[in-house]
Biopython code that builds the backbone (N, CA, C, O; Angstrom):
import numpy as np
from Bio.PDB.StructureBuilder import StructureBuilder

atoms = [
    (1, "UNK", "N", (-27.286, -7.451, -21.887)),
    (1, "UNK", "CA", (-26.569, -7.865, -20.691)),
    (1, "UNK", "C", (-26.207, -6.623, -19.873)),
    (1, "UNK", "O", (-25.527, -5.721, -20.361)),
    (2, "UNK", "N", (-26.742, -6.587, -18.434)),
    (2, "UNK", "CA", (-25.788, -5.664, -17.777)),
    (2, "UNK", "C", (-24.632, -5.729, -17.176)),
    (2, "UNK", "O", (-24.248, -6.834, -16.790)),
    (3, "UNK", "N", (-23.877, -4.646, -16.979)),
    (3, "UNK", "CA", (-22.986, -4.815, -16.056)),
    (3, "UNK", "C", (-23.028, -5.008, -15.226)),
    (3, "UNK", "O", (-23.837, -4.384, -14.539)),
    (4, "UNK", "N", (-22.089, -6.158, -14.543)),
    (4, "UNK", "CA", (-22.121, -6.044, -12.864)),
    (4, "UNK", "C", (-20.987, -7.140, -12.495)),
    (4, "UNK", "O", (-20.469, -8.030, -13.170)),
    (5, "UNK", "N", (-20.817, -6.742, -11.222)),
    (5, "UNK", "CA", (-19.662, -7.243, -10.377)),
    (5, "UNK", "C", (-19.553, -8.617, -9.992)),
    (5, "UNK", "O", (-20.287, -9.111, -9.136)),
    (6, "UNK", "N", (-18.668, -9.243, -10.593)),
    (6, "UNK", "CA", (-18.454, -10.545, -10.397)),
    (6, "UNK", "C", (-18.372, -11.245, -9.410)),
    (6, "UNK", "O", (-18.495, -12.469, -9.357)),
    (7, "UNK", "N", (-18.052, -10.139, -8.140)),
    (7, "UNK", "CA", (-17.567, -10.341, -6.698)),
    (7, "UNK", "C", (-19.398, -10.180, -6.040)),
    (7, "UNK", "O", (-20.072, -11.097, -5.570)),
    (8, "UNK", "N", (-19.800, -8.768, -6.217)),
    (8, "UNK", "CA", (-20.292, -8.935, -4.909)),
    (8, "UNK", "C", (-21.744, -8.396, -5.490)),
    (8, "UNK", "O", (-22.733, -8.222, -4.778)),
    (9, "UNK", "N", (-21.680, -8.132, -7.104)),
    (9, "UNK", "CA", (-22.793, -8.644, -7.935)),
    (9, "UNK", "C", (-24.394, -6.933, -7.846)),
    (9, "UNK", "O", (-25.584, -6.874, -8.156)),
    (10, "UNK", "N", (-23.471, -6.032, -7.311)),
    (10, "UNK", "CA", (-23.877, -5.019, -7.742)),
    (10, "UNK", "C", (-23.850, -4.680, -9.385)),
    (10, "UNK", "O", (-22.876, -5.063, -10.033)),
    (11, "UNK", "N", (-25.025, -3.898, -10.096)),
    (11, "UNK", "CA", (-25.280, -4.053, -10.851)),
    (11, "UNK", "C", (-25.159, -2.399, -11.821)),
    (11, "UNK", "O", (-25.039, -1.566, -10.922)),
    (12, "UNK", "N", (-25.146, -1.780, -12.933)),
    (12, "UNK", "CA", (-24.782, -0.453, -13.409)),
    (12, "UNK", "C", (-26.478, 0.138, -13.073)),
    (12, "UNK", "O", (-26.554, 1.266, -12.585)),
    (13, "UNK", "N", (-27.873, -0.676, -13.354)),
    (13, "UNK", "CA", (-29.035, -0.371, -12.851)),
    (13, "UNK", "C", (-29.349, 0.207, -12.170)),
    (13, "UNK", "O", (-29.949, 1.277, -12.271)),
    (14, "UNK", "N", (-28.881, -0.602, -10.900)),
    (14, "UNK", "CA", (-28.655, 0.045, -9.612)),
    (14, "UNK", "C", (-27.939, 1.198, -9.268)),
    (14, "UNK", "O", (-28.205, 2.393, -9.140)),
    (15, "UNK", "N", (-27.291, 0.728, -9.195)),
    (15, "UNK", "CA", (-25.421, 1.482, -9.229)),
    (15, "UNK", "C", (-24.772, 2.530, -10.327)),
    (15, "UNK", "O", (-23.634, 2.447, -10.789)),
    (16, "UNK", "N", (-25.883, 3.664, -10.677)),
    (16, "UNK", "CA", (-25.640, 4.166, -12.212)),
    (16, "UNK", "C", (-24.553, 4.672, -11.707)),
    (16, "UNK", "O", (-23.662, 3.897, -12.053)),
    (17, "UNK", "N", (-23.935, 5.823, -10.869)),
    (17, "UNK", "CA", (-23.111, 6.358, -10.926)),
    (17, "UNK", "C", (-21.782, 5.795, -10.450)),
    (17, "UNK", "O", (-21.027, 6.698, -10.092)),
    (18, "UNK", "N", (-21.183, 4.373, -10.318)),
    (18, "UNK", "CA", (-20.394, 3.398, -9.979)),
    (18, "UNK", "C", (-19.850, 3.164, -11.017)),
    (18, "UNK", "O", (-20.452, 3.240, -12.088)),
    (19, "UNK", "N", (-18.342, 2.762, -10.898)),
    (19, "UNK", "CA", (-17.180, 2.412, -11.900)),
    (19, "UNK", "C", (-16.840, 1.044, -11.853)),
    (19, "UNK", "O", (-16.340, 0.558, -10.839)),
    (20, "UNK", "N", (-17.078, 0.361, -12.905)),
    (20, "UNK", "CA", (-16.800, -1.398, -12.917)),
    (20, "UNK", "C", (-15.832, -1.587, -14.201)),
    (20, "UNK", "O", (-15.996, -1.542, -15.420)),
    (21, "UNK", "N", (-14.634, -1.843, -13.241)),
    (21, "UNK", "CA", (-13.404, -2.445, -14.462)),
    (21, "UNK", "C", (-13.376, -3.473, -14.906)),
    (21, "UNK", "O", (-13.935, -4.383, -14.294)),
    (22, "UNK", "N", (-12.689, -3.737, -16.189)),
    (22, "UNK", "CA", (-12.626, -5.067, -16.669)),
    (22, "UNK", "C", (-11.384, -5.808, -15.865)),
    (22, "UNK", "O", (-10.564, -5.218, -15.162)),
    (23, "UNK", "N", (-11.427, -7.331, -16.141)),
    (23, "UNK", "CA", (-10.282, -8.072, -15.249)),
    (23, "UNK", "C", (-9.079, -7.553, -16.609)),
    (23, "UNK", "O", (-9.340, -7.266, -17.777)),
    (24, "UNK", "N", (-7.995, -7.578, -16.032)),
    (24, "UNK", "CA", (-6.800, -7.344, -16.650)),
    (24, "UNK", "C", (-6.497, -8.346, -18.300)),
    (24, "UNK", "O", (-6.537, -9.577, -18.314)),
    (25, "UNK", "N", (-6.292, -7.735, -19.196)),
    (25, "UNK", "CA", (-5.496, -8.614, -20.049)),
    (25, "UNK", "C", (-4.033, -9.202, -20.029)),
    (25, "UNK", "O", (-3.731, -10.309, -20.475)),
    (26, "UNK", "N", (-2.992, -8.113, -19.326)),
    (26, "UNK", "CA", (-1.961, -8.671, -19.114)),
    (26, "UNK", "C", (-1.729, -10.128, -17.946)),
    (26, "UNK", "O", (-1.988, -9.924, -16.760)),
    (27, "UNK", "N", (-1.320, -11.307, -18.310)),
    (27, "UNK", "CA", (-1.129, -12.089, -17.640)),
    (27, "UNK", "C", (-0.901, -11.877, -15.741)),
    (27, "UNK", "O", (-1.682, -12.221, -14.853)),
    (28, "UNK", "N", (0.161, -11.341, -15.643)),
    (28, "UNK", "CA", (0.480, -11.431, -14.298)),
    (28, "UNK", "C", (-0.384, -10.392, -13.709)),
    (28, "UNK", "O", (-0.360, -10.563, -12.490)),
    (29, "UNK", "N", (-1.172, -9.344, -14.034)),
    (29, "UNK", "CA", (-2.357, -8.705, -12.895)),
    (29, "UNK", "C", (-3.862, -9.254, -13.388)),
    (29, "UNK", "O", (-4.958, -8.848, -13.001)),
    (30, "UNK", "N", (-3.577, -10.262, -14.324)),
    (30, "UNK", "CA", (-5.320, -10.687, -14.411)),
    (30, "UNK", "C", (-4.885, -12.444, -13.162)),
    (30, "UNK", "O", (-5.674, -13.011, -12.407)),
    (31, "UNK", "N", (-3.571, -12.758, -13.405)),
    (31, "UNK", "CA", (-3.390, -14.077, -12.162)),
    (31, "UNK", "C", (-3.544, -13.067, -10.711)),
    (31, "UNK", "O", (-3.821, -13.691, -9.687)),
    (32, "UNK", "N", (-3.409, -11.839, -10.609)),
    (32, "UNK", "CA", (-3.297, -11.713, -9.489)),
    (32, "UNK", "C", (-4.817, -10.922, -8.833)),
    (32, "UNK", "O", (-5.083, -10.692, -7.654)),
    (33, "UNK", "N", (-5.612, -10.640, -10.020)),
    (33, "UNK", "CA", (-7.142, -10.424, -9.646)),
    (33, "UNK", "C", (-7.993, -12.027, -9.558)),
    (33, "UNK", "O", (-9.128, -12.238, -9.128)),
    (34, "UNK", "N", (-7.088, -12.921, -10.073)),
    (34, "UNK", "CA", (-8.218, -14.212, -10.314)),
    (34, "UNK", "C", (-7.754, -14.921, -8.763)),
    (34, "UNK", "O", (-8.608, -15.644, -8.250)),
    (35, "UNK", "N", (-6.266, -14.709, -7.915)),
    (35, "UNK", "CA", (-6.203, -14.957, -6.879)),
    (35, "UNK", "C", (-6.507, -14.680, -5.513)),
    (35, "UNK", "O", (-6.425, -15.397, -4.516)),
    (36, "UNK", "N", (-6.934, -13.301, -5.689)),
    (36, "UNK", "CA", (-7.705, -12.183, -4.979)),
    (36, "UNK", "C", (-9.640, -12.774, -5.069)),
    (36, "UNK", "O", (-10.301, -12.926, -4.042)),
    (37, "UNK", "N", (-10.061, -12.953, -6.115)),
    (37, "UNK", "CA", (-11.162, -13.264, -6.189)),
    (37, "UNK", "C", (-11.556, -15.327, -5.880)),
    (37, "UNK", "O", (-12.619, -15.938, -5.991)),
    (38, "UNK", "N", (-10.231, -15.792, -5.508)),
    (38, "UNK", "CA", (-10.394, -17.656, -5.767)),
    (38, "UNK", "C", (-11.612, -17.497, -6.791)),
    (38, "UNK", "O", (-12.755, -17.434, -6.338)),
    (39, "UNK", "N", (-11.396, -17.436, -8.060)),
    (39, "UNK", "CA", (-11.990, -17.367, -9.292)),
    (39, "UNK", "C", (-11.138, -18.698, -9.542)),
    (39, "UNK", "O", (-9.952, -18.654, -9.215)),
    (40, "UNK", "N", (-11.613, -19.804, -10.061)),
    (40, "UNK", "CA", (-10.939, -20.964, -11.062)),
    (40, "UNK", "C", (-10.418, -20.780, -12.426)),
    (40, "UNK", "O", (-9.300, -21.142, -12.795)),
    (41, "UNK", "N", (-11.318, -20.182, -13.160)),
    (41, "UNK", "CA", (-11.038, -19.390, -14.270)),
    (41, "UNK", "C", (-11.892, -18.416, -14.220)),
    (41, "UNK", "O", (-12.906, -18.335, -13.525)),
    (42, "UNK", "N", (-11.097, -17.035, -15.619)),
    (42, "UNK", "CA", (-11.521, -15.861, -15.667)),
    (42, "UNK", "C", (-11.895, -15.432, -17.089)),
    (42, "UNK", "O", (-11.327, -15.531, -18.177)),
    (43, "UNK", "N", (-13.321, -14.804, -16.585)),
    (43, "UNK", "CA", (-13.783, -14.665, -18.466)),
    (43, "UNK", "C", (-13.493, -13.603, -18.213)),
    (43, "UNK", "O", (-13.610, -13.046, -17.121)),
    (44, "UNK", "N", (-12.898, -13.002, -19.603)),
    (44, "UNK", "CA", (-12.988, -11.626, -20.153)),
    (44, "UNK", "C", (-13.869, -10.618, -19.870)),
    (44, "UNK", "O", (-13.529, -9.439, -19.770)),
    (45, "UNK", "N", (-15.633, -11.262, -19.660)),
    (45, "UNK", "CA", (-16.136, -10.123, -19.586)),
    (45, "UNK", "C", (-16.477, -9.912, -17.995)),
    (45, "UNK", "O", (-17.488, -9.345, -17.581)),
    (46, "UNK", "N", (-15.637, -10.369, -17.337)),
    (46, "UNK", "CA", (-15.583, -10.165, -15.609)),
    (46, "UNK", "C", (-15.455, -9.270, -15.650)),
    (46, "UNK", "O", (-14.827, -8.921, -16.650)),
    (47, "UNK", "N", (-15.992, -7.866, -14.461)),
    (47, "UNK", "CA", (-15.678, -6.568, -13.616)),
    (47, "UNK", "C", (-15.752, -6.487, -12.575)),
    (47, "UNK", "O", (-16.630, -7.177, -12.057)),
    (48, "UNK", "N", (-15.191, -5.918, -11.980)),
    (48, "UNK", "CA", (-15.239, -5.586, -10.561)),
    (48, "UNK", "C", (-15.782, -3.977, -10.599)),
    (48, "UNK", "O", (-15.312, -3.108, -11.333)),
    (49, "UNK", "N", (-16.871, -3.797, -9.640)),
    (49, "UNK", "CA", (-16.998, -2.853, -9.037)),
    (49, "UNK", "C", (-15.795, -1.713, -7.961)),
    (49, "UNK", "O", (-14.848, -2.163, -7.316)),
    (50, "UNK", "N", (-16.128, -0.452, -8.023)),
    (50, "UNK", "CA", (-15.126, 0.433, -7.439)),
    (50, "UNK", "C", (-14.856, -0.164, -6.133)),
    (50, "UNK", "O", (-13.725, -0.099, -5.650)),
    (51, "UNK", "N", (-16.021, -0.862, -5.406)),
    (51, "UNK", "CA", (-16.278, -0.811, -4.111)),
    (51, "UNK", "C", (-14.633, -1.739, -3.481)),
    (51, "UNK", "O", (-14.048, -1.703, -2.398)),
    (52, "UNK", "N", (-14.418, -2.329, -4.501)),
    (52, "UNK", "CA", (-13.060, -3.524, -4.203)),
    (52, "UNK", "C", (-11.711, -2.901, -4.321)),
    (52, "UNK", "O", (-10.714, -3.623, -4.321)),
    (53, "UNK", "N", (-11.607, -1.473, -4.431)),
    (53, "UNK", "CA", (-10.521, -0.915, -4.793)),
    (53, "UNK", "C", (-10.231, 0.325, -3.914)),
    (53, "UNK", "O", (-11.196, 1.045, -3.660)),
    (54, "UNK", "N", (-8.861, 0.704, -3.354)),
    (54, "UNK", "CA", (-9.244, 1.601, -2.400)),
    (54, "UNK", "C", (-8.916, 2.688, -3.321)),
    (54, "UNK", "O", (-8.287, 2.537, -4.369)),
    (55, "UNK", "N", (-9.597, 4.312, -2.660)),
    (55, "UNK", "CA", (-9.790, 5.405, -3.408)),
    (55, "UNK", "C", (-8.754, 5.555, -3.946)),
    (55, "UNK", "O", (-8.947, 5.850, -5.125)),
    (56, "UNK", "N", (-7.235, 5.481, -3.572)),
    (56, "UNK", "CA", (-5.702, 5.600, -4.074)),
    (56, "UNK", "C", (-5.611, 4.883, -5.449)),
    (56, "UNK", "O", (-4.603, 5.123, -6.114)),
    (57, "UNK", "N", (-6.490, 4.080, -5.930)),
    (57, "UNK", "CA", (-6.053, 2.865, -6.969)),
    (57, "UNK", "C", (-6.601, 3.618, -8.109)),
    (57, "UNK", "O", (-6.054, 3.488, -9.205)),
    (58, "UNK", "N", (-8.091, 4.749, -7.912)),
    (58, "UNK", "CA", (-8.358, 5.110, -9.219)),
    (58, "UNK", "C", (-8.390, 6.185, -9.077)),
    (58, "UNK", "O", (-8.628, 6.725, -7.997)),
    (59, "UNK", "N", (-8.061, 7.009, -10.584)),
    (59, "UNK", "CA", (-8.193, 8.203, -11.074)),
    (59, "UNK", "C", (-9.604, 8.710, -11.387)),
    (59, "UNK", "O", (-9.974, 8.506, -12.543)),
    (60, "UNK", "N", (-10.096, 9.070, -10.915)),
    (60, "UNK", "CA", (-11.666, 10.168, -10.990)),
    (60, "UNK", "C", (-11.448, 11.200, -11.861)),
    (60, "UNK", "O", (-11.453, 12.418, -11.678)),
    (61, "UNK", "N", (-11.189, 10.309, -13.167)),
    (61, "UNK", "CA", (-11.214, 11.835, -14.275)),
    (61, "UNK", "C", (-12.458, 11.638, -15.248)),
    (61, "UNK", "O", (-13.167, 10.652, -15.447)),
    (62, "UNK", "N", (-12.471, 12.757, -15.716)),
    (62, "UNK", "CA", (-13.618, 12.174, -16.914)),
    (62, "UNK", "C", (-12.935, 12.108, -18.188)),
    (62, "UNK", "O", (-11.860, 12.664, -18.414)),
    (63, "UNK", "N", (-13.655, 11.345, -19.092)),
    (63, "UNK", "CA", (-15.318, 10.816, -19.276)),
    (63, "UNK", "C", (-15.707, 9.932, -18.086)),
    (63, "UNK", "O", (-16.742, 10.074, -17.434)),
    (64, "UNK", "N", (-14.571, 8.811, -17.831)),
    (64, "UNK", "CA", (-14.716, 7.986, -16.857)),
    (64, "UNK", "C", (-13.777, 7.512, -15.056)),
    (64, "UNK", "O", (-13.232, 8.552, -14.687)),
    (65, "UNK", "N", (-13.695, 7.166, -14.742)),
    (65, "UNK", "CA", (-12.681, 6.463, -13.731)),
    (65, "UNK", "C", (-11.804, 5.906, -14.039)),
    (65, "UNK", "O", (-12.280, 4.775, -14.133)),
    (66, "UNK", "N", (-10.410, 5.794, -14.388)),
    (66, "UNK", "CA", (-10.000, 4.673, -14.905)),
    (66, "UNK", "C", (-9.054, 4.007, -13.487)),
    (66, "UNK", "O", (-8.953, 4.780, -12.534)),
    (67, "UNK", "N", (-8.427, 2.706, -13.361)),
    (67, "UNK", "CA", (-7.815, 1.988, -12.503)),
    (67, "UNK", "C", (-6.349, 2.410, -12.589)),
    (67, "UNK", "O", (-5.827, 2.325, -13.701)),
    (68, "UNK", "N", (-5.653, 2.829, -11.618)),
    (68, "UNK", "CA", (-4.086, 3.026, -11.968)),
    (68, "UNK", "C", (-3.306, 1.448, -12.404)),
    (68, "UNK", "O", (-3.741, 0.297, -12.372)),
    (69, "UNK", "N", (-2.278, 1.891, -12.714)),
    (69, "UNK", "CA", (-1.607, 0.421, -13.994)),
    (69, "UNK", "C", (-1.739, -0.867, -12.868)),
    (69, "UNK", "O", (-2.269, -1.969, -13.008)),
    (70, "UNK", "N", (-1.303, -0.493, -12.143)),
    (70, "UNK", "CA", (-0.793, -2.021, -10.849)),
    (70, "UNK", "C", (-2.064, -2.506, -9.877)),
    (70, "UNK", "O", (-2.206, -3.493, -9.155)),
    (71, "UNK", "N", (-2.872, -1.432, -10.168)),
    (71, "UNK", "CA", (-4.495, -1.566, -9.253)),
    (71, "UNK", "C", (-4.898, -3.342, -9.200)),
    (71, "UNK", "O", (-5.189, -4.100, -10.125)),
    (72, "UNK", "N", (-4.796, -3.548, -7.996)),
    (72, "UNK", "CA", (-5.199, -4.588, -7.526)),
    (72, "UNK", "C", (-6.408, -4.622, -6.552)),
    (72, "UNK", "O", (-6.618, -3.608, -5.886)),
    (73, "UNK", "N", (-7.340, -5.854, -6.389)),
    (73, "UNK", "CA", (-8.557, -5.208, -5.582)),
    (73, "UNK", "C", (-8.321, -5.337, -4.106)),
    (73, "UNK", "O", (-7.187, -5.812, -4.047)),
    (74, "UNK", "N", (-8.750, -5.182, -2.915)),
    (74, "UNK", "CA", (-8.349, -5.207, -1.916)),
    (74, "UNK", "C", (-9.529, -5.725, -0.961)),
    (74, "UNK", "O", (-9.630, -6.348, 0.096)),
    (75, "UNK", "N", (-10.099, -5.316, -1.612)),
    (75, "UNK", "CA", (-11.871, -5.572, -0.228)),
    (75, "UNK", "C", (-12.871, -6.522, -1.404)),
    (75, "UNK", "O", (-13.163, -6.454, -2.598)),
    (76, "UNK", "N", (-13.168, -7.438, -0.196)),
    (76, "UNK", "CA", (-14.049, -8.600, -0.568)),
    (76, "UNK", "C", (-15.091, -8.743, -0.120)),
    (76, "UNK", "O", (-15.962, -9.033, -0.940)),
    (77, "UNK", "N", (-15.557, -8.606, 1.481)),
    (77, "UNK", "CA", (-16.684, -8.292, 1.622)),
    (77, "UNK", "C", (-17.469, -6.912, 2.075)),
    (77, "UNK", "O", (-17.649, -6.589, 3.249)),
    (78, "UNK", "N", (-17.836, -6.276, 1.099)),
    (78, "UNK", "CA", (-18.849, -5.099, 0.568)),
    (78, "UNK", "C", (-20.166, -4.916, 1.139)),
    (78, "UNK", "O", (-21.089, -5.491, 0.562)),
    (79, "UNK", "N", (-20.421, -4.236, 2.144)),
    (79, "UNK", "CA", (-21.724, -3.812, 2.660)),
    (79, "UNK", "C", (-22.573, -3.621, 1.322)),
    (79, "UNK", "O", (-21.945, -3.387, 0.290)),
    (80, "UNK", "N", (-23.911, -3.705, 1.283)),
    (80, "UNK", "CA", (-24.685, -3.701, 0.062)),
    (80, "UNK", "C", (-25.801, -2.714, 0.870)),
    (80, "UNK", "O", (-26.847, -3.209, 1.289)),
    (81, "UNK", "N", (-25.521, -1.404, 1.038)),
    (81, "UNK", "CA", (-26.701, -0.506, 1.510)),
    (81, "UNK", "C", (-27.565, 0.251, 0.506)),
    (81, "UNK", "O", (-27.281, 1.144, -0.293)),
    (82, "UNK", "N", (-28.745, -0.398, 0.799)),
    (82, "UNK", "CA", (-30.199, 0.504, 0.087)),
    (82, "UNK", "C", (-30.683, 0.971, 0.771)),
    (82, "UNK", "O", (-31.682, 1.629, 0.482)),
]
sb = StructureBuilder()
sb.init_structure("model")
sb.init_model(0)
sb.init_chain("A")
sb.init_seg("    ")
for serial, (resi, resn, name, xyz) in enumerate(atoms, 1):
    if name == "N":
        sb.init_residue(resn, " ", resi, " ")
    sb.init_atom(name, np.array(xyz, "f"), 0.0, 1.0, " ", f" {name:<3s}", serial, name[0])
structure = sb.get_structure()
C-alpha cells in the first residue's frame, strides 16, 4: 500500500520528498481534522499531505517533519502541478 493523501490524493511515489501525517488519535483534534475534511468517518490509516498545513504548523527537523501538537489543516483545495 502506498501512502497518500486522503484529501487531495497525492501520493509518496510521486511526492518522494513530501510529509504525510497521520489523522490524530486524540479525540478532540482527530473530530476537528474529520470536520475540516466533511469525512463521515475516519480510518486510522488516513494522512494528509504537507500541502494542507501552513509552513507555521510543522517542524522541518530530521529524520522527519513532524506536525506541531494543535496542527490543524487549513487548505483544501491544492493545485496538483507536474
Amino acid at each position: 500500500m502506498v501512502l497518500s493523501c486522503a484529501l487531495c490524493g497525492k501520493d509518496k511515489r510521486q511526492f518522494k520528498n513530501y510529509s504525510f501525517f497521520m489523522v490524530p488519535k486524540e479525540p478532540d483534534m482527530r473530530k476537528k481534522w474529520q470536520e475540516f475534511a466533511k469525512w463521515t468517518n475516519v480510518l486510522d490509516h488516513y494522512r494528509l499531505c504537507e500541502d494542507h498545513f501552513s509552513v507555521e504548523q510543522i517542524y522541518k527537523r530530521y529524520p522527519r517533519p513532524l506536525l506541531k501538537k494543535n496542527a490543524v489543516p487549513q487548505y483544501v483545495n491544492v493545485l496538483l502541478i507536474i
